[in-house]
C-alpha positions in Angstrom: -36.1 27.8 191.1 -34.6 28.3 187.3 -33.7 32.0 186.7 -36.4 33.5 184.4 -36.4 32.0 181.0 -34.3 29.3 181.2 -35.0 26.2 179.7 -34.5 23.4 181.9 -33.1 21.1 179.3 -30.0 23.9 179.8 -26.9 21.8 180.4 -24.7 22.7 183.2 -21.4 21.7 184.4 -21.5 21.5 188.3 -18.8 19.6 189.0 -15.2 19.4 188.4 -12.4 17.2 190.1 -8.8 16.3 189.3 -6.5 13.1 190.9 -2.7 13.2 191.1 -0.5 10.9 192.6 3.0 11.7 192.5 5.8 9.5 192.2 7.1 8.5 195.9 3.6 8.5 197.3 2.3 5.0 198.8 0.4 2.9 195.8 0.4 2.4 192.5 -2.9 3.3 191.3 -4.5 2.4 188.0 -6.8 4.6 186.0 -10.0 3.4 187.7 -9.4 4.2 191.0 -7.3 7.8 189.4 -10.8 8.5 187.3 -13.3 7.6 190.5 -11.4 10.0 193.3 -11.5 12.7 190.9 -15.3 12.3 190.3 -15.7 12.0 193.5 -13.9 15.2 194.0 -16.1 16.5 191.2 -19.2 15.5 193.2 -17.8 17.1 196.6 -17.0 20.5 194.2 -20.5 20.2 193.4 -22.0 20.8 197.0 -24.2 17.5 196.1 -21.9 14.9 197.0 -22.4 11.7 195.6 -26.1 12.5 195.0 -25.0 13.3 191.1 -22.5 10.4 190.7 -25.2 8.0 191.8 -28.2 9.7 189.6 -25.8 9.3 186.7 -28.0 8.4 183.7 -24.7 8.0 181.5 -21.0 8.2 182.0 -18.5 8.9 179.2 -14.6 8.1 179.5 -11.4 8.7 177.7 -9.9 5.6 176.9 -7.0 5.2 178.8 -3.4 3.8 177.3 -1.3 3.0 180.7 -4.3 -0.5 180.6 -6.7 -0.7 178.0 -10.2 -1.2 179.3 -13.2 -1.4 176.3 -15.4 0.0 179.0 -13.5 2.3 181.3 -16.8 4.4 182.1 -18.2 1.1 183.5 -15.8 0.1 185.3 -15.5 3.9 187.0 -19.3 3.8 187.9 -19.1 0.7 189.4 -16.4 1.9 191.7 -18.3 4.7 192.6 -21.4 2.6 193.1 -23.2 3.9 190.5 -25.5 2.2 188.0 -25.7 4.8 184.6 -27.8 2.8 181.2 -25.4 4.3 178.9 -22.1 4.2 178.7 -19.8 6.2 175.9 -15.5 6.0 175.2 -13.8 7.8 173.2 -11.4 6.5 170.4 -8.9 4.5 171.2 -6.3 6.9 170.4 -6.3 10.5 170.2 -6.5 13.8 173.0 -9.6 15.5 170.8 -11.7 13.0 172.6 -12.4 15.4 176.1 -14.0 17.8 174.0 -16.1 15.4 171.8 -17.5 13.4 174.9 -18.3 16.9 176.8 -19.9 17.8 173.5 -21.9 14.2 173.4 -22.9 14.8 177.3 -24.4 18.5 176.5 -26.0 17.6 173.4 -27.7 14.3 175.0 -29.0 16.7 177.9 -29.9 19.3 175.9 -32.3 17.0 173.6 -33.5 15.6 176.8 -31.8 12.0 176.7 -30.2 12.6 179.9 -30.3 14.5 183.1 -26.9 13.8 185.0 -23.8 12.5 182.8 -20.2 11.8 184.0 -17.0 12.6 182.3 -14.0 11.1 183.3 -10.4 9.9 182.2 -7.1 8.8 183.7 -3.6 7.5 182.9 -1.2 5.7 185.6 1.4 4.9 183.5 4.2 6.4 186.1 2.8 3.4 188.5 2.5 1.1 185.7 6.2 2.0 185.1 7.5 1.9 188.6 5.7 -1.6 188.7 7.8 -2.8 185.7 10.7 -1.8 187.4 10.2 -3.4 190.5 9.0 -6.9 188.8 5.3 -6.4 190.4 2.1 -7.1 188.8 -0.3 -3.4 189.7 -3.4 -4.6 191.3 -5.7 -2.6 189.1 -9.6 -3.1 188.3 -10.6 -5.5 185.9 -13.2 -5.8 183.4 -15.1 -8.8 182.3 -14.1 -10.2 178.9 -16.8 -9.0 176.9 -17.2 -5.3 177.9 -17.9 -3.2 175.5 -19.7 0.8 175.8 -23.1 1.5 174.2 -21.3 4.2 172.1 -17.7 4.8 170.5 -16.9 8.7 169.6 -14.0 9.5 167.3 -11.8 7.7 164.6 -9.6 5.4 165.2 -7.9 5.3 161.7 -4.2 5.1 161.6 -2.1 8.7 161.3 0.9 8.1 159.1 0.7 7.8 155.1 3.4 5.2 153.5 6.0 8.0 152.5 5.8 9.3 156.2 6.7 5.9 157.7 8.9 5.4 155.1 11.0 8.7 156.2 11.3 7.2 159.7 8.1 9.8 160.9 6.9 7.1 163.4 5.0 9.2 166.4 4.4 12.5 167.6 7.9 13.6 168.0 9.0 13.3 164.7 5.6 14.5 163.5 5.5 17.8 165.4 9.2 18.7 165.0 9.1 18.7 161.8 5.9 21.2 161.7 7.9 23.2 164.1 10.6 24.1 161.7 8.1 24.3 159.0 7.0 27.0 161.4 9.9 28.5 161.6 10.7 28.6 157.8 7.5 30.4 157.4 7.6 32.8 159.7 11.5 33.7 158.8 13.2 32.9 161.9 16.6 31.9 162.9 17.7 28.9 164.8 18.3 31.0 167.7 15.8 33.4 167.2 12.7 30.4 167.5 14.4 28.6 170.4 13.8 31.7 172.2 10.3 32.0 171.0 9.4 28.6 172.0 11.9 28.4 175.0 9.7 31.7 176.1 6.4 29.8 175.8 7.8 27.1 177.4 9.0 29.0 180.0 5.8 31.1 180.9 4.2 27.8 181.1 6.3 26.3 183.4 5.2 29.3 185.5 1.7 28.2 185.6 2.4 25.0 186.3 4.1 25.8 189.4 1.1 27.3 190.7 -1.2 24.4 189.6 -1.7 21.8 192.7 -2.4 19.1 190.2 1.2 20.1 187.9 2.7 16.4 187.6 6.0 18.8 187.5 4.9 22.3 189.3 8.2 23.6 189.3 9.4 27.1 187.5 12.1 26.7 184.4 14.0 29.6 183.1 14.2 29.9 178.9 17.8 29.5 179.4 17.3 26.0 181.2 14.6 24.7 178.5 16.4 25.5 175.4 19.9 24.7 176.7 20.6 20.6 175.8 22.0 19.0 179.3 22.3 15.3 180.6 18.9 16.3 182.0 17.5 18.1 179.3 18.5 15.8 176.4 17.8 16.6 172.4 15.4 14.6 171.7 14.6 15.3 168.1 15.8 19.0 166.8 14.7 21.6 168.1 13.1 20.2 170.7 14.7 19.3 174.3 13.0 16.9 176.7 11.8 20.0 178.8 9.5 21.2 175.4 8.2 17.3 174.9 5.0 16.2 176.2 5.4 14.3 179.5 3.1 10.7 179.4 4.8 9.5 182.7 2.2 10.4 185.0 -0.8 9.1 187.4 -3.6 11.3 186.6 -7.3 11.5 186.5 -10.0 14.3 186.1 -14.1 14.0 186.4 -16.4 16.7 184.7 -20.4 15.8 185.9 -22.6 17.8 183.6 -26.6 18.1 183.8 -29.1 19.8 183.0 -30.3 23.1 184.8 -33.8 21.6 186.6 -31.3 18.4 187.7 -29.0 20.8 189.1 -31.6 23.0 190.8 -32.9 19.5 192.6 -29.7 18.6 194.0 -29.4 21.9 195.6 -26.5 23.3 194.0 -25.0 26.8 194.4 -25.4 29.4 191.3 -21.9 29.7 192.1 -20.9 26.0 190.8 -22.5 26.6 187.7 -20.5 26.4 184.3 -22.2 26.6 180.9 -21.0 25.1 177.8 -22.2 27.8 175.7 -20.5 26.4 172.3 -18.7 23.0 171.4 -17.6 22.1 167.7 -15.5 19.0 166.6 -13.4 19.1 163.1 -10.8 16.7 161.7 -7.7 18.5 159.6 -6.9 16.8 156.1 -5.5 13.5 158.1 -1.8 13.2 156.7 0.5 15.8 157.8 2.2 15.4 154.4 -0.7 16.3 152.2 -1.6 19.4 153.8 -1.0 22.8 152.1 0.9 23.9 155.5 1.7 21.4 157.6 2.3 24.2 159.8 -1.3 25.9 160.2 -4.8 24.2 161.2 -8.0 25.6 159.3 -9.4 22.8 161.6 -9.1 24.6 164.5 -9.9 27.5 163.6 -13.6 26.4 161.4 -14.0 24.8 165.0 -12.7 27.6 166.8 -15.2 29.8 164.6 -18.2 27.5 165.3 -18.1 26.8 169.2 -17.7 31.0 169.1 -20.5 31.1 167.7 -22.7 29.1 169.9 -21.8 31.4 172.2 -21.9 34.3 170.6 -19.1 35.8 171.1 -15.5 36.7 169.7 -12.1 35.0 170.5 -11.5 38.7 172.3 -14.4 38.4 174.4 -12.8 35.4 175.4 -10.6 36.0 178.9 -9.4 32.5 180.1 -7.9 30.3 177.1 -6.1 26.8 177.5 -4.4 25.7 174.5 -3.5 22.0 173.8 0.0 22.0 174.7 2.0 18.9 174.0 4.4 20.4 171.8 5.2 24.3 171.3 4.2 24.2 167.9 0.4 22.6 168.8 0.5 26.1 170.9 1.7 28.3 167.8 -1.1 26.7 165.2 -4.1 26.9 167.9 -2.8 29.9 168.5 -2.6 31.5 164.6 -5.7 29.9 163.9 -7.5 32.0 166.4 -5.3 35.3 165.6 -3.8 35.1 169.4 -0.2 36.2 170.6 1.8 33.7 172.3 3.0 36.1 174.7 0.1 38.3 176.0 1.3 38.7 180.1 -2.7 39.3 180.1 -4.3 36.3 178.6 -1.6 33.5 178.9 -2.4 30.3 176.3 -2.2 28.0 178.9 -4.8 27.0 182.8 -2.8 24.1 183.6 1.2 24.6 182.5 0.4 22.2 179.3 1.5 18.7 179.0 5.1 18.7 179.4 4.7 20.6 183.3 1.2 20.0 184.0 1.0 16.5 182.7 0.2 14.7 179.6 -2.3 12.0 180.6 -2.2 10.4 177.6 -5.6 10.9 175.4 -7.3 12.9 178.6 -4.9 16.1 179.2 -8.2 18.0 177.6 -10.5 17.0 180.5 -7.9 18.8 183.0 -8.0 22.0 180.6 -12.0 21.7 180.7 -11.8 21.4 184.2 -9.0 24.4 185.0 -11.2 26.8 183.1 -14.3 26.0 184.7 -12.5 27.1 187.8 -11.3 29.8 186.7 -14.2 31.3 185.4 -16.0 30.8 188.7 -13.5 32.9 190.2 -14.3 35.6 187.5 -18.4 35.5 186.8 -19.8 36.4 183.5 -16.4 36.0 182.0 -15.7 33.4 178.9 -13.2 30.7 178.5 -12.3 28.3 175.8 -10.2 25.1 175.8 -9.1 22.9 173.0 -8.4 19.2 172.5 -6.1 17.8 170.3 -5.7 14.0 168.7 -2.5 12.4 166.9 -0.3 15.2 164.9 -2.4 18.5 164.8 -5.3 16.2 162.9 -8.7 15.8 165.7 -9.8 18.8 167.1 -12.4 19.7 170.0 -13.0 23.2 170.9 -15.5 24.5 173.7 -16.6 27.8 174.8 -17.7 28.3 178.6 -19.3 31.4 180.9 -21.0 31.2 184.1 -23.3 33.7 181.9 -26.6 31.5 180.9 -26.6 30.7 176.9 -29.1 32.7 175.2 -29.8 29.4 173.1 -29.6 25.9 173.6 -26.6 24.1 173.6 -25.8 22.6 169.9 -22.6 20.4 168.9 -21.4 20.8 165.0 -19.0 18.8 163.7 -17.4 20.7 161.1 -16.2 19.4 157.8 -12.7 18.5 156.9 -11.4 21.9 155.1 -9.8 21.6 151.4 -6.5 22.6 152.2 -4.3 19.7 150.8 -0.9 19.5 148.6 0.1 16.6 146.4 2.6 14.3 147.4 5.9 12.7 145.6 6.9 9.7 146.9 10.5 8.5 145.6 10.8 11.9 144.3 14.4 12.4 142.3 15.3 16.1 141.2 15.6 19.4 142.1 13.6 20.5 145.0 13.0 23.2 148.1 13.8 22.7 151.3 11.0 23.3 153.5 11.7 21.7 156.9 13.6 19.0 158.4 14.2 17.5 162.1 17.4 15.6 163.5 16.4 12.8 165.9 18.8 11.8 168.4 19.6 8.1 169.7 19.8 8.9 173.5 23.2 7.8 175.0 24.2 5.5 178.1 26.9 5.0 180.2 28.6 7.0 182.6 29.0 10.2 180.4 26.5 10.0 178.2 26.1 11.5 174.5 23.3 11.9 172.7 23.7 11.1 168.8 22.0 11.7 165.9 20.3 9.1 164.3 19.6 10.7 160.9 17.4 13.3 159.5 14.3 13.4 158.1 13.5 16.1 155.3 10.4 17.6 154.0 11.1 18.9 150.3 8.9 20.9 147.9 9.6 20.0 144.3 9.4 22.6 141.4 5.8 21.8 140.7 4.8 22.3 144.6 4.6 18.7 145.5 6.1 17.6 149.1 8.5 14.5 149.1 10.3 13.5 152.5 13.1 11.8 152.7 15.1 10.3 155.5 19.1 10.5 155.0 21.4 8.7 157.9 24.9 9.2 156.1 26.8 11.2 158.6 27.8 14.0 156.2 24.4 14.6 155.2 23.2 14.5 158.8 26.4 17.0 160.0 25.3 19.5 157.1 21.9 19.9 158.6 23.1 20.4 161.9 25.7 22.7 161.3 24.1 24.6 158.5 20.3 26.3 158.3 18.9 24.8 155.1 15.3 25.7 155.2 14.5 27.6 152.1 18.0 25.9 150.1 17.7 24.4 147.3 18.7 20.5 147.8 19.1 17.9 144.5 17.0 14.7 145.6 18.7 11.4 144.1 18.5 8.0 145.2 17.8 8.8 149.0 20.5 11.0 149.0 19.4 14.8 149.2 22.8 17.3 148.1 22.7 20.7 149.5 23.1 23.6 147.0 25.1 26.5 148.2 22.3 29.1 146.9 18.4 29.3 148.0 16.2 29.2 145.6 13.6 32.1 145.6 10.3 31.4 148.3 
């Protein structure tokens, strides 16, 4: 029997399962067999054993990158034996998607278009790569030619603007060190003084991840260890190392099943399983880095942040388990302004899971693994709140959920929140006098027996007098040394031909 009042349309999460295969174990696994054990763990968890998976009236899946499927969520039921109508991916690209489908499952229950829906993702691109290198063809599921879901969630539209290709800003890395030493220029920071900061964070997550079971990496690193540049621990692009990167190498899979309070009543299972989404909001930020007021802060995340709060009613300091997505410190750093939360409270650490560069970057599905730490964890502390985030291309989709074992007092509602007006103008090919408001170095890595890592060039984010950002990418070895040696955020640089010249003086923030 429902407690008193509820409404049985209520949706619940029941379930929660999570797949790892580390490198060295037998098999190479794809992401249909990584997403089914970990439902199938999510239907054990449940106490109902398949009895959900099978009454499945949808399933939704992240898309996968390690092998593209246009219908992973079919092909997952079908290894499971299951036969849901309606099947849902999420974009092709782009970690926000956990948090949308979750969203899309609770809303579909709570209007009374389902009664059991499934939530899954994987990646196996550490088998995919260990198949490479051993010349063999993985023996993963197939799909028929013209598969295709009922439903596509998210944009797929492309993330970089002309002038950021054209400054050599081709993928996350660049992307996100570049808003990490916009960061630190802000915040008025030394070299040193932030490679502690974000060697801390780093650090403390490691921490966590050591005492995950399903950490790709669940092994402790000092600060000293992550900021400190080693054969192991190359630069990859400054400041980061490779221990504060995002790590996509990994076989991994996660399974959420979700359904509504009389479902979960008839299946029989314990008050003590049950996990309520109590809020869930999806925004998109102004979509190029470069015409954001601060590239370095998210009003994205925090209107989402300040909607799913609201759903549940509560503050962010009501809120005791938090996981932050965590690809790259400075994604910590922004989720973590935007909600007005320190990065090093002992109490109320940012992170379930040890983030993606310890507890695995799954590709597009790490947020399905923060959904599903939190929902333990707050069965370990009843009536408690926790919140997770997911996070798409460079700080740009955004998911953010609130959870309790505490029943809602309303009905679950999704909002998508609009885009905020916080954009700058742009100056492509700009030539003149200009600001220096962050830059990165990336490095070539080296081979041979005593290898040394080179920089490649570096890339420049300038403000001109009239508050316009230009970026410019500079490879002459002079140019590149200066930035290294030197700390020219805030300087005042003369912008010619491609060619930026450092000033001796800064000019006035």
């Amino acid at each position: 029997m429902l407690p008193a009042g509820m409404d049985p349309r209520t949706p619940v999460l029941v379930g929660v399962g999570q797949s790892v295969h580390r490198s060295g174990e037998p098999g190479l696994p794809g992401p249909v067999e990584l997403a089914a054990e970990a439902l199938r763990r999510a239907g054990a968890d449940s106490g109902a054993g398949d009895k959900l998976l099978r009454a499945a009236d949808a399933i939704a899946a992240v898309a996968p990158v390690s092998k593209p499927y246009n219908d992973l969520g079919a092909a997952v039921a079908a290894a499971l034996g299951a036969s849901p109508k309606h099947t849902v991916q999420s974009a092709r690209f782009g970690g926000d998607g956990p948090q949308r489908l979750v969203n899309w499952a609770a809303q579909a229950i709570a209007d009374g278009r389902a009664e059991v829906v499934l939530v899954t993702g994987a990646e196996a691109v550490a088998s995919g790569n260990a198949a490479k290198r051993a010349g063999l063809a993985p023996d993963w599921a197939e799909e028929a030619a013209d598969a295709a879901p009922n439903e596509l969630l998210g944009s797929d539209k492309g993330p970089n603007s002309d002038m950021e290709t054209a400054a050599g800003l081709w993928g996350p890395i660049h992307f996100y060190a570049l808003m990490e030493n916009a960061l630190r220029g802000r915040l008025g920071l030394s070299e040193a003084e932030h490679l502690q900061r974000i060697g801390g964070l780093w650090s403390r997550f490691s921490e966590i991840a050591a005492a995950n079971p399903y950490a790709w990496q669940p092994q402790a690193h000092t600060v000293e260890q992550i900021v400190t540049a080693t054969r192991d621990n190359r630069m990859v692009t400054s400041p980061y190392r490779k221990l504060m990167v995002a790590n996509l190498s990994v076989d991994q899979g996660a399974g959420l099943i979700l359904c509504s309070a009389a479902a979960a009543d008839a299946a029989g299972v314990p008050r003590d399983k049950w996990v309520f989404p109590h809020g869930g909001a999806t925004a998109n930020e102004v979509w190029y880095v470069s015409e954001r007021a601060d590239m370095a802060a998210s009003p994205a995340i925090a209107a989402a942040g300040r909607e799913a709060l609201a759903g549940a009613g509560v503050g962010i300091d009501d809120v005791a388990h938090i996981d932050l997505y965590s690809c790259f410190p400075i994604a910590v750093e922004v989720g973590a302004e935007a909600f007005g939360l320190p990065i090093d409270d002992p109490s109320r650490p940012l992170s379930l899971t040890g983030g993606l560069t310890f507890g695995g970057g799954p590709g597009n599905n790490y947020g399905t693994h923060g959904i599903a730490a939190v929902a333990e964890k707050l069965r370990t502390d009843p009536g408690s709140y926790g919140l997770s985030t997911s996070l798409g291309w460079y700080i740009t989709k955004h998911g953010v959920g609130v959870y309790s074992t505490r029943p809602p007092a309303q009905l679950f509602r999704a909002v998508e929140v609009p885009t905020p007006d916080a954009t700058r103008a742009t100056a492509p090919g700009y030539t003149g006098p200009a600001r220096i408001e962050s830059f990165t170095v990336p490095y070539n890595k080296g081979h041979g027996p005593d290898p040394v890592d080179e920089p490649d060039a570096v890339i420049i984010s300038a403000l001109t007098p009239e508050g316009a950002r230009t970026l410019v990418r500079v490879t002459d070895p002079e140019t590149v040394a200066a930035f290294i040696e030197s700390d020219p955020i805030g300087a005042a640089v003369d912008i010619a031909d491609g060619r930026v010249t450092l000033n001796t003086e800064r000019t006035a923030e």
